[in-house]
C-alpha positions, 0 to 999 in steps of 0.5 A: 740542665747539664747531662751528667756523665759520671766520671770514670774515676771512682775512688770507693768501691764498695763490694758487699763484704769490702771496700776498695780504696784507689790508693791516691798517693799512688796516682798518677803513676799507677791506680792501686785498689787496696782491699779492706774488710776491717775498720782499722783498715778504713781508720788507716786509709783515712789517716795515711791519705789513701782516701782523701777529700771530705766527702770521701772520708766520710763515706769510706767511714761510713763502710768501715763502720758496716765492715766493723758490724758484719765482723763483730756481729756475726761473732755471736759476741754479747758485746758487739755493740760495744766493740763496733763504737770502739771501731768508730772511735777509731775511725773518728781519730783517723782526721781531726779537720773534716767534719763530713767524717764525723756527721757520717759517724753519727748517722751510723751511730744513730742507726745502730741505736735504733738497731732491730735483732740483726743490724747488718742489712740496716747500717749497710742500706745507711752507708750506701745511701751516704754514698748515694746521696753525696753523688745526687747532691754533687750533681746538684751543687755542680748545676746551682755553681755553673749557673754562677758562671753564664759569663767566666772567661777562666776558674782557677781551682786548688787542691782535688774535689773531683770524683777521687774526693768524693762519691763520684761527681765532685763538689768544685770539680763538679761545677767545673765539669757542668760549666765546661759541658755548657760552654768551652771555659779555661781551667787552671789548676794549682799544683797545691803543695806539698802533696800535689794534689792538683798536680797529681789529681785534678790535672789527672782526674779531667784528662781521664775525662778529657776536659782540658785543664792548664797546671800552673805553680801555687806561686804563679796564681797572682800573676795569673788573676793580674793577667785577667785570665781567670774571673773564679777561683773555685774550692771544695771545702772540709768545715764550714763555720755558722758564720761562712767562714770556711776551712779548706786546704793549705793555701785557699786563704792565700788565693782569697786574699790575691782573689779580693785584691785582683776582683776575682771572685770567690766560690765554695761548693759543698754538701751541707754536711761540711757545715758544722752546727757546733760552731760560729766562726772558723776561729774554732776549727781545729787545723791538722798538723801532719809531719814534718817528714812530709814537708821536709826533704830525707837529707835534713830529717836527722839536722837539729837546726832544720823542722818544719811547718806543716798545717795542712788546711787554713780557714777563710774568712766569710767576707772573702767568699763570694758565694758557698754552693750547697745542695740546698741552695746558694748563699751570696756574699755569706758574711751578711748572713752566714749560712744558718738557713742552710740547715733548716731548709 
């Protein structure tokens, strides 16, 4: 069993009467802690992309929620409860893709249903026990992924899933963290264009814990399976169809398809709260279009002839996954049998 050492990067702080957020577009330059004391706040944090990774949106979501009950309860209001699920409406449109937003929305909404005559120290225990319970499961993911691992020689991993993504541990980054503490493995890290995550973020979040990482360009990942240096790719995930079918960040279906080619294997590692119910395959998740000035360099903002593409997550296939890692358990080659008994264990 892996020692877990929390990392020393915490993304969420919550105060009791706040929550502070490390304003990620910011890093690595600086570590700027915005303070929040509203859900419109929250909402805002989510959308701009100072907050960011599944886990962590769902958890930031769940204190705007419990800031929204301190300020509109203590009004004395007839119709707080009303205003509260106009907040959490709000904090529902911040991003449409990751579904850990919404499962922990409705884990608050079922709390105030239930509410007795003061519901502020009820939806407070709920969020902190969201939050708690995303780093126990991140602990426990990070242990069932590194047992995959006994014999990788090199993981190449996308986008940011360390403890800035979530509530403190990291779900891909987590197995990556517990598989390094077990035996020296190489760790390649795509830059993951066109917010840099992996180049601002995870690079940055493993040498704040002095893991050794080596950064490379999205486009040098198929050279980089050919060379035989890597035998994982592993990512995090933000929804995660019935069928294994599993949306991610722009560019995680391509390095499935390089990964399948060049007999690389291929791991998702989520809690099961990234699993949504609702749906059977990918083909009815929704993908997040954000602006093209995100996208587009400033000289070409006002050119009528220049626009932009800009999804920011792609979906894939469960007969690319080699194996999804959740706290309840491992489902191996997931296009056989999706990931229904997750859910029911």
């Amino acid at each position: 069993m892996t020692k877990h050492n929390q990392s020393g990067v915490q993304a969420l702080l919550w105060t009791g009467h706040s929550l502070k957020v490390l304003d990620q577009r910011q890093l690595p330059e600086q570590m700027v802690y915005d303070d929040y004391v509203d859900a419109a706040g929250i909402a805002e944090a989510i959308k701009s992309m100072r907050v960011r990774g599944a886990p962590a949106i769902g958890i930031a979501a769940a204190y705007g929620v419990v800031l929204s009950v301190n300020r509109h309860f203590l009004s004395s209001n007839g119709h707080w409860k009303d205003t509260v699920l106009a907040d959490i409406e709000l904090l529902a449109n911040s991003r449409p893709t990751a579904v850990n937003l919404f499962w922990a929305l409705n884990r608050m909404k079922a709390v105030l249903e239930h509410v007795n005559s003061n519901p502020i120290a009820d939806v407070q225990a709920c969020a902190e026990a969201i939050h708690a319970g995303d780093i126990v499961a991140n602990y426990t993911m990070a242990e069932l992924g590194a047992d995959l691992l006994a014999n990788a020689k090199g993981i190449l991993t996308h986008c940011n899933t360390g403890a800035l993504a979530t509530g403190g541990y990291g779900t891909a980054l987590g197995v990556i963290r517990s598989a390094h503490a077990r035996k020296p493995v190489n760790i390649y890290a795509g830059e993951t264009r066109p917010w840099l995550q992996g180049q601002r973020l995870t690079v940055w979040e493993l040498g704040q814990d002095e893991i050794p990482v080596t950064l490379i360009a999205d486009s040098a990942a198929a050279w980089l399976m050919k060379s035989g240096a890597i035998d994982w790719v592993i990512v995090g995930a933000d929804r995660i169809a019935l069928n294994g079918d599993t949306a991610n960040k722009i560019g995680t279906y391509s390095l499935a398809v390089l990964a399948k080619q060049h007999n690389v294997n291929m791991m998702v590692v989520a809690p099961t709260s990234t699993i949504d119910g609702t749906i059977k395959s990918g083909n009815e998740i929704e993908i997040e279009q954000r602006q093209q000035s995100e996208l587009l360099p400033a000289c070409y903002k006002d050119n009528p002839y220049i626009k932009a593409w800009n999804p920011v997550f792609d979906v894939t296939p469960a007969e690319l996954i080699t194996a999804i890692v959740t706290e309840k358990g491992v489902v191996l080659e997931p296009v056989k049998n999706g990931v229904n008994e997750l859910l029911i264990i």
